[in-house]
C-alpha positions, 0 to 999 in steps of 0.5 A: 500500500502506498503512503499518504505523505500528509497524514502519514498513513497507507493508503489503499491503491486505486482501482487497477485496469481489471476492476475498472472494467468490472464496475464499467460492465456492470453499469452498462458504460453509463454514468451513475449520476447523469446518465452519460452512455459511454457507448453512444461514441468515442467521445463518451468513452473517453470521459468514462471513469470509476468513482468512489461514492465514499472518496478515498480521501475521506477513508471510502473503501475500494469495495464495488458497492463503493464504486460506480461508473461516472462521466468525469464531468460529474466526478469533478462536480461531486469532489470529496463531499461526503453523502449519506447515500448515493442517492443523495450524491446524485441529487447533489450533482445533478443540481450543481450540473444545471445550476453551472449549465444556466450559468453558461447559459447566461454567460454564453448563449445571447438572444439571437437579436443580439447576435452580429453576423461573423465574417468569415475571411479565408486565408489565401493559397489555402 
């Protein structure tokens, strides 16, 4: 086991290939909280990733009943809380996932009034 170098104790390892792939199969490829499809296309997959319910840094186990697949999106919202259930880390990050896209929403998207036309120039030679 590897060493916390903050706190001076072992840690467990994280999850190998091979469990990765277990918990990965046994949701289907779909995040646990938003309902992302790993295999709806490449992209999917590439953001696919295991998350422990109960982080590693707050002592969550690596057991597979701790485990479930996430999109990285949601792995990044929910962080190293800590929830009485999974059910209440979902809600959780489901909640924060619309408030940051009305947010985005808000700062990126303009009633299309708004809008200028672009005007696209080319580059020579090309």
């Amino acid at each position: 086991m590897p060493l916390n170098i903050m706190t001076l104790s072992r840690v467990e390892m994280p999850v190998s290939q091979a469990e990765r792939l277990k918990v990965l199969e046994r949701d289907r490829f779909c995040c646990r909280y938003c309902g992302l499809d790993g295999k709806a296309s490449f992209e999917n997959a590439l953001v696919m990733s295991v998350d422990f319910v109960v982080p590693r840094a707050r002592k969550g186990k690596k057991h597979p009943a701790n485990l479930v697949t996430c999109c990285r999106s949601c792995n990044v919202i929910k962080g190293k809380r800590v929830y009485r259930d999974f059910e209440e880390a979902q809600k959780y990050v489901l909640a924060r996932r619309e408030e940051l896209r009305r947010a985005w929403e808000r700062k990126f998207l303009r009633p299309a009034h708004t809008v200028e036309p672009v005007r696209v120039e080319l580059c020579a030679g090309i």
